[in-house]
N, C-alpha and C positions, 0 to 999 in steps of 0.2 A: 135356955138354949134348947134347942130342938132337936131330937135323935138326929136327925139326916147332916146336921150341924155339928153334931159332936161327932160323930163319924168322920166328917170331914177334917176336924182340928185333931183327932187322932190319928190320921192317916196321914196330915200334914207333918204331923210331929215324929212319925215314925219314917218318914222320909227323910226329914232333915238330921235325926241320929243317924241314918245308914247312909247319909253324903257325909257329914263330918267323918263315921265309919272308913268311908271309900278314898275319900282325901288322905286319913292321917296312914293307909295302910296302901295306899297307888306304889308305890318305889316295891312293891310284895311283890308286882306282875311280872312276870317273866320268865324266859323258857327254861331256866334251870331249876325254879319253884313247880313250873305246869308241870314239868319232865317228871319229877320227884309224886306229886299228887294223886298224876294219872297214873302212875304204877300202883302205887295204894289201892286205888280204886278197882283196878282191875278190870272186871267184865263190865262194869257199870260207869266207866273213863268216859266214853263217849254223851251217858246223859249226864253226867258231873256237869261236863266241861259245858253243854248246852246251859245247864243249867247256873253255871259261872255268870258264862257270858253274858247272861239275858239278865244277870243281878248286876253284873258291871256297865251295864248301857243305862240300866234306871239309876244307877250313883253316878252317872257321866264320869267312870275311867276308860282309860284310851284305848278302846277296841283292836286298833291297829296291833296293837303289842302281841294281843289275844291271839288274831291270826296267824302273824308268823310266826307264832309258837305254835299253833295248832298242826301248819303247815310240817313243824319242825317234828312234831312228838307222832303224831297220826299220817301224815302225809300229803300230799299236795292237794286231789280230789276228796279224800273223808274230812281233811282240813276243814278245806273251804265249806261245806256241808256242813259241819257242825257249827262252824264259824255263824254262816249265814242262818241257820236254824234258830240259833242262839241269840243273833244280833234281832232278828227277826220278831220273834219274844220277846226280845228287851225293849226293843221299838213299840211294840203293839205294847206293852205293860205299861211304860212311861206315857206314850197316847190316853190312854184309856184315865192313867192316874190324871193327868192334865182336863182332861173333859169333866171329871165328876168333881175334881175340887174348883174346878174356877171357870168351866167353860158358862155356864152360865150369868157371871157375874162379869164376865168380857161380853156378854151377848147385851145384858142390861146397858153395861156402859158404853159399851162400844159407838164411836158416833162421827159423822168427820169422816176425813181419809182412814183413821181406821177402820171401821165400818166399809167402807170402797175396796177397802184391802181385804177385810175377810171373803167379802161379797166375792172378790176375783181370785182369792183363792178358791172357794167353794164353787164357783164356776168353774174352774179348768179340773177340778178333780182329781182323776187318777194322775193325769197328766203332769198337774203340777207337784203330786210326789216324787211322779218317776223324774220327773226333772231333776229335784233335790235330792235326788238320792244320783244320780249321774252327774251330776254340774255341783261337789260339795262347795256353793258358795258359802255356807253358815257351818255351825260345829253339827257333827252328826247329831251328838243327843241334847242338844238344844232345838234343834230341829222337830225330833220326836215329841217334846212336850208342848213346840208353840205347834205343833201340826193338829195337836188336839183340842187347841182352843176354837178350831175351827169346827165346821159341820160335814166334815168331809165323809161318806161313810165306811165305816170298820172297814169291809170287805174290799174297797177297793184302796184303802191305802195298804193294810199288810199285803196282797197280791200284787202291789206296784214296789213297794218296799222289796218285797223278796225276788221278784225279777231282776231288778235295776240296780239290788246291791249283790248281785252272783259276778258280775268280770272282777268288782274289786277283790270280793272274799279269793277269790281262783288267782288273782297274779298277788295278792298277799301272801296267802297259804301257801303257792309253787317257791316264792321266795324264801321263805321260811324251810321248805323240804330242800331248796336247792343248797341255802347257806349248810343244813345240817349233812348234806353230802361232802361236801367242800370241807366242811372241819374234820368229818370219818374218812378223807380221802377215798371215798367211793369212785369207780369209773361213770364217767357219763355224766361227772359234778358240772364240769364247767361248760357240757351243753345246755341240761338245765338250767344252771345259771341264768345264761345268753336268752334261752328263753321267757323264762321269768322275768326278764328284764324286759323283754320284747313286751310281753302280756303288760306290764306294769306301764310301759310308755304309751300302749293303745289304751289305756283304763284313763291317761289322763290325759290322749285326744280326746276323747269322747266327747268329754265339754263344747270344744270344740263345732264338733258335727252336729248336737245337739244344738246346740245354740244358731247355725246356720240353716237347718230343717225348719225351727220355730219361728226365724227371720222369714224363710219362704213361706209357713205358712200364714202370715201377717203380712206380707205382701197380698 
């Protein structure tokens, strides 16, 4: 076996202890565990939590959770920012994992419409990240690893990634700030709220408008 081979069966294997990892300890996530942590942490809460995130995107746990907890403990805008930082990292890490373990042994074999499929992925580009990350037709972090089977390049998928997933991070995270006003009976909870909700129903028009831009420009 060849260094660049065992490399790879080592980093395969160390992936798949940190998904079974990720699996048996998922029911752990949530904002009265984050709550508890990021007090611990103190000054250093904010790269904890990025740094959470970005390890729960590459075990595929459900980011969503992350958010309105983040929303809940930090606030609505450093939320969403550390959310999206975080997601963002996890994204590019799980990409990057995806390319060196198997992108080339998808490019060998690749043939058929899959090959036409990569081909039209790697033509539309940025475009077609920012699509999937606006239009979540697939699971997010299934998405991150088949996006690196492709030939897409680094730079323009994390800068489309991190654009295109800021409206969700921002009506998750407001959600999450608004529910934790609503429980401290803070004033101004159940404006938030109404808002938050507003931002969360434009987050899934989107699709939507998305989808009839890209109609018009295929006409």
């Amino acid at each position: 076996m060849t260094p660049g081979n065992a490399t790879r069966v080592a980093l395969a294997l160390v992936l798949a202890a940190g998904l079974t990892f990720g699996f048996a300890n998922r029911d752990a996530m949530n904002a009265e565990t984050l709550h508890q942590w990021v007090a611990e942490a103190g000054a250093w809460a904010p790269f904890a939590f990025v740094a959470l995130y970005a390890a729960a995107t590459v075990l595929f746990l459900p980011g969503s959770v992350l958010t309105l907890a983040a929303g809940a403990v930090f606030g609505a805008l450093p939320g969403a920012l550390y959310s999206l930082t975080g997601a963002t990292l996890g994204a590019t890490l799980a990409f990057l994992v995806a390319r060196y373990l198997a992108a080339d042994w998808v490019a060998r074999k690749s043939g058929g419409r899959l090959k036409q499929l990569i081909d039209g992925v790697q033509a539309e580009g940025w475009r077609f990240v920012a699509f999937l990350r606006l239009v979540p037709l697939f699971p997010f972090n299934l998405v991150n690893y088949a996006l690196g089977l492709t030939r897409i390049p680094l730079p323009a998928y994390v800068a489309a990634s991190f654009v295109c997933m800021f409206p969700g991070a921002l009506a998750y995270a407001w959600l999450g700030h608004a529910g934790r006003e609503a429980l401290s009976g803070e004033d101004g909870a159940i404006r938030n709220a109404l808002m938050a909700l507003a931002l969360l129903a434009l987050v899934f028009f989107l699709p939507r408008l998305v989808r009839r831009f890209r109609q018009s420009d295929m006409r």
